[in-house]
N, C-alpha and C positions, 0 to 999 in steps of 0.2 A: 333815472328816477331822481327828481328834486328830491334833497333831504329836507328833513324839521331840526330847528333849534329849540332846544329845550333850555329854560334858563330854573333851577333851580336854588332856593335860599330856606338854610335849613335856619330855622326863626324859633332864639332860645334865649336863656339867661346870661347876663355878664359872669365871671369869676370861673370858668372853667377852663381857662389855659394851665392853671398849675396843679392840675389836678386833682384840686378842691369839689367833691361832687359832694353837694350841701341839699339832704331832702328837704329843709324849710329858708326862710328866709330869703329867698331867692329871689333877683329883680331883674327887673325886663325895659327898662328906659332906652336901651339903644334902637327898640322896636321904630318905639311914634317918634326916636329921632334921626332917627337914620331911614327907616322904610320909606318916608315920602319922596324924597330926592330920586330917593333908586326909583320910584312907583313913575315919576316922570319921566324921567330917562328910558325907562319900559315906553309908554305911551307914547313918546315922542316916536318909537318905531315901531310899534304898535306891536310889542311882544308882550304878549301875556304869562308873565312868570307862574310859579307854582313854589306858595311858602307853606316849605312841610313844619307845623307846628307842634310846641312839646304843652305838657301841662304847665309852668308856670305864665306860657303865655294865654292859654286859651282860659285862664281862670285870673286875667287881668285886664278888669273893662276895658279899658282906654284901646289897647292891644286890640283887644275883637273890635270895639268902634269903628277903628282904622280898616284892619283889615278885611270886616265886613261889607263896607262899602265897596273896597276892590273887588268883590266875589260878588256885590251884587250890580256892581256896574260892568261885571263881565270881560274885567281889565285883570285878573288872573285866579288863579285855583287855589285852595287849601286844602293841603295834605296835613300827615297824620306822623308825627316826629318824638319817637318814645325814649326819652332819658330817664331808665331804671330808676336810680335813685331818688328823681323827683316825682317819679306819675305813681300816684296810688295806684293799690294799696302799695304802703312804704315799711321797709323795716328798719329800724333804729340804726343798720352797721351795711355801707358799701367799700368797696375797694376796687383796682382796678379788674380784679379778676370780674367783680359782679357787676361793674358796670357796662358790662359788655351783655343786651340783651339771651343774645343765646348760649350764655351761660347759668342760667336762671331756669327753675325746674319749667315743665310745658305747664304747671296750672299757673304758677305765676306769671310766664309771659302772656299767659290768655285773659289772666286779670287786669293786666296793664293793659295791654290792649284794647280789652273791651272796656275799660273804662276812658282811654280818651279816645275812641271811636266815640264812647255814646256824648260825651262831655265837646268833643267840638260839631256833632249834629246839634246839640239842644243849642249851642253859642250861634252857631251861624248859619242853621235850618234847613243843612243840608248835607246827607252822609256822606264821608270822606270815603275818595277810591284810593287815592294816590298815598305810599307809605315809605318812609326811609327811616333804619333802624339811627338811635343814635348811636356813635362811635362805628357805623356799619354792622353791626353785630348781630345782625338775620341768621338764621340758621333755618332746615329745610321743617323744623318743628313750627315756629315762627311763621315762615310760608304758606302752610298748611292751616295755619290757622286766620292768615289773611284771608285766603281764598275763603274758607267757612264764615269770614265775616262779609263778605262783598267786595274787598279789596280787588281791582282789575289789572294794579300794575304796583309794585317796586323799585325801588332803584337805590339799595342800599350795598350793590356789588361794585367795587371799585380793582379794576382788574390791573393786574402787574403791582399790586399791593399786597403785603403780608404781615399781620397783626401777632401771630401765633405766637411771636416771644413774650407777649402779654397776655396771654389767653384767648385772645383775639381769632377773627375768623384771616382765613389764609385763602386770599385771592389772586394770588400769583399767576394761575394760569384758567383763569375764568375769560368765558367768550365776552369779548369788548362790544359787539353789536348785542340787539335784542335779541332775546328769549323766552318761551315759554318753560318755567318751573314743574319740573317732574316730580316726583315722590322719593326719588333719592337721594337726591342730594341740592345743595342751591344751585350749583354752578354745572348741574346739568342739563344740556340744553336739548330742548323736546321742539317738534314742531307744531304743536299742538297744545291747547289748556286755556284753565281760566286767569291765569294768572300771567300776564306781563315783567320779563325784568326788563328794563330800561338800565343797563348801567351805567353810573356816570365815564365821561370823557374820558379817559387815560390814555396815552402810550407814548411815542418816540418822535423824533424827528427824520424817520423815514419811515415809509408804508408796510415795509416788511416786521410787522412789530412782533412774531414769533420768535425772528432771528432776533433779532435786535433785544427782547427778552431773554435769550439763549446767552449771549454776547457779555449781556450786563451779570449775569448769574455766573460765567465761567470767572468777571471778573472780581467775583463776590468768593470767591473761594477764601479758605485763610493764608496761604502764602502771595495769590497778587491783594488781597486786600490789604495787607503791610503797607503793599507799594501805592496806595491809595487810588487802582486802577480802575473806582467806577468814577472817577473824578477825572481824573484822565480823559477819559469817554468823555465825558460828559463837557470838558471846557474844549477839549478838541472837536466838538459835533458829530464825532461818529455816530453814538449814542447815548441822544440826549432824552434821560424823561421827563415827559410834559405832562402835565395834568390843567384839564381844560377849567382853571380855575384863576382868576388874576388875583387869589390869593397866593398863588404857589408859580405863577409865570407872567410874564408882562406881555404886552399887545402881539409883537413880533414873535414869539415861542409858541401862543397862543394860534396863531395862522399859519403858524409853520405846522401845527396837529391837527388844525382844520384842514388842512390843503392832505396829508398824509390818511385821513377817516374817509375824507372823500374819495380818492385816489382808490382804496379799498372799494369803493362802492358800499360804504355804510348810509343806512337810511338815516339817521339822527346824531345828530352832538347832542352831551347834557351835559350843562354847566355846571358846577356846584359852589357853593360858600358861603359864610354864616351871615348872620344879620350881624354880627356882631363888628364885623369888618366896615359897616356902613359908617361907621362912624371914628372920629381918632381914639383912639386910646384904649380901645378895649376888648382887642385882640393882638398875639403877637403879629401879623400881616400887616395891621395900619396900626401905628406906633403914633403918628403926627398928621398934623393937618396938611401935609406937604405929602403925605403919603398918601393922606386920603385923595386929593386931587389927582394924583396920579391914577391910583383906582378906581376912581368913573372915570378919568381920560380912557385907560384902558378898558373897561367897558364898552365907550362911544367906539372906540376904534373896532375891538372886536365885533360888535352889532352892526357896523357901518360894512365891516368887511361881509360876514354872513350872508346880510339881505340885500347888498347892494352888488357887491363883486361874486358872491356862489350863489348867488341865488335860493337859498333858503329858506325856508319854512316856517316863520314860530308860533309854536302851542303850546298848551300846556302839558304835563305830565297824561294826566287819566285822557283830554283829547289827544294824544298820539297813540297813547294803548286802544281808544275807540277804533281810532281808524283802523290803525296792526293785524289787532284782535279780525276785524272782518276780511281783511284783505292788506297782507303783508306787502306787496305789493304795489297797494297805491295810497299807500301811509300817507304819504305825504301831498296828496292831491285835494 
């Protein structure tokens, strides 16, 4: 089975690296200066990305201008990207425990929710399927209320990652391929439903990413982690984590988990990374203009490999869950 490449760009405000989560005042400039470049570089290989949006973009002209034309020239999707402290309704006091959506009672997640569902239909005339929490922060309450809103697909599980010492959701041993979302939990996988996870990229630099997750955890212990033994692993290549993102690995790390997803016989890679990285300066990933170059080299390289040397796929988010959704199968046909 061809697989699909998914590229996804979670499209938000500057100032959230230090932890600063600011319900007002918030600005979105790296949007319309950084999205057109990447928007090339898409079209030049004719990948249709999928930018999941939060509210200070979708309640920022210029932002929808831009990005409406992409959605209506059929040159990628817009999803639906919920940062607590800024999507009404808002309350005067976040932290990191409450920035994390499914820590938030169910009527509040349902208020945020449904209001930038309705707020990027009215912007761009057309309801959002595709959903990724901010910070990952879905829970199976969360889920259930995508599905009651129309939402077809997900992709806020990032697997062989664990947030829990922040309050965070705890994704360490969540399935790395697609799934359909049960009623018990997020990261329990059904064959069956309305609802799509897609979860982004993660794992190692070999195929066996169970073991390889087994390996990195025994070396996470407190007496070898003294001995700083998941670095060990890691600059010796036994076990290396990779995450399918050229914020967090460069071109070569990147096709070495392309080459190790496919090997598995998974249907889909999905990318991830902020709009924020599109530009120098305003993210910790691209610090300088020399970085940023390096970051669409990486890009080109990655895309080049993909569709030209694996022969893959690209769509969007909600079209891979269409296809999924009917016939698991032949996703990617």
């Amino acid at each position: 089975m061809t697989a699909n490449l998914l590229i996804t760009i979670d499209t938000e405000e500057e100032g959230l690296w230090g932890g600063q989560y600011r319900t007002h005042g918030n600005t979105v400039e790296n949007v319309c200066a950084g999205v057109g470049r990447f928007q090339e570089l898409c079209d030049r290989y004719q990948i249709p990305p999928t930018y999941v949006i939060d509210a200070p973009v979708v309640t920022n002209a210029d932002c929808v201008d831009l990005l409406r034309k992409i959605q209506d020239d059929g040159r990628g999707e817009i999803g639906t990207h919920v940062h607590p402290w800024c999507n009404p309704p808002q309350d005067s006091y976040w932290d990191k425990q409450t920035s994390f959506l499914c820590n938030l009672p169910e009527k509040l997640q349902r208020e945020k929710i449904v209001w930038l569902t309705a707020e990027i239909e009215k912007q761009f005339g057309r309801r959002p399927t595709s959903f990724r929490a901010g910070r990952y922060g879905l829970d199976i309450v969360g889920a259930r209320i995508l599905r009651e809103l129309g939402y077809t697909v997900d992709s806020s599980v990032i697997p062989f990652s664990n947030w829990s010492s922040e309050g965070g959701p705890n994704f360490e041993y969540a399935p790395h391929t697609p799934y359909f979302v049960g009623d018990r939990g997020l990261c329990e996988r059904c064959e069956t439903g309305s609802l799509l996870e897609v979860p982004v990229s993660v794992g190692f630099n070999r195929p066996d990413f169970q073991r390889a997750q087994a390996i990195r955890n025994f070396a996470m212990t407190p007496w070898l982690r003294r001995m700083r033994s998941v670095g060990i692993l890691d600059r010796l290549g036994i076990v290396r984590r990779i995450k399918f993102s050229p914020e967090q690995a460069r071109a070569q790390d990147m096709k070495q988990l392309i080459d190790a997803y496919l090997a598995g016989g998974a249907p889909v890679m999905v990318m991830l990374f902020h709009s924020t990285s599109l530009v120098a300066g305003q993210s910790p990933y691209v610090k300088t203009a020399e970085r940023l170059e390096e970051f669409f080299a990486d890009l080109a390289e990655v895309f080049e490999y993909c569709l030209e040397q694996r022969g893959m796929v690209p769509a969007t988010l909600s079209g891979f869950a269409e296809r999924y959704i009917q016939s698991p199968s032949v996703a990617a046909t």
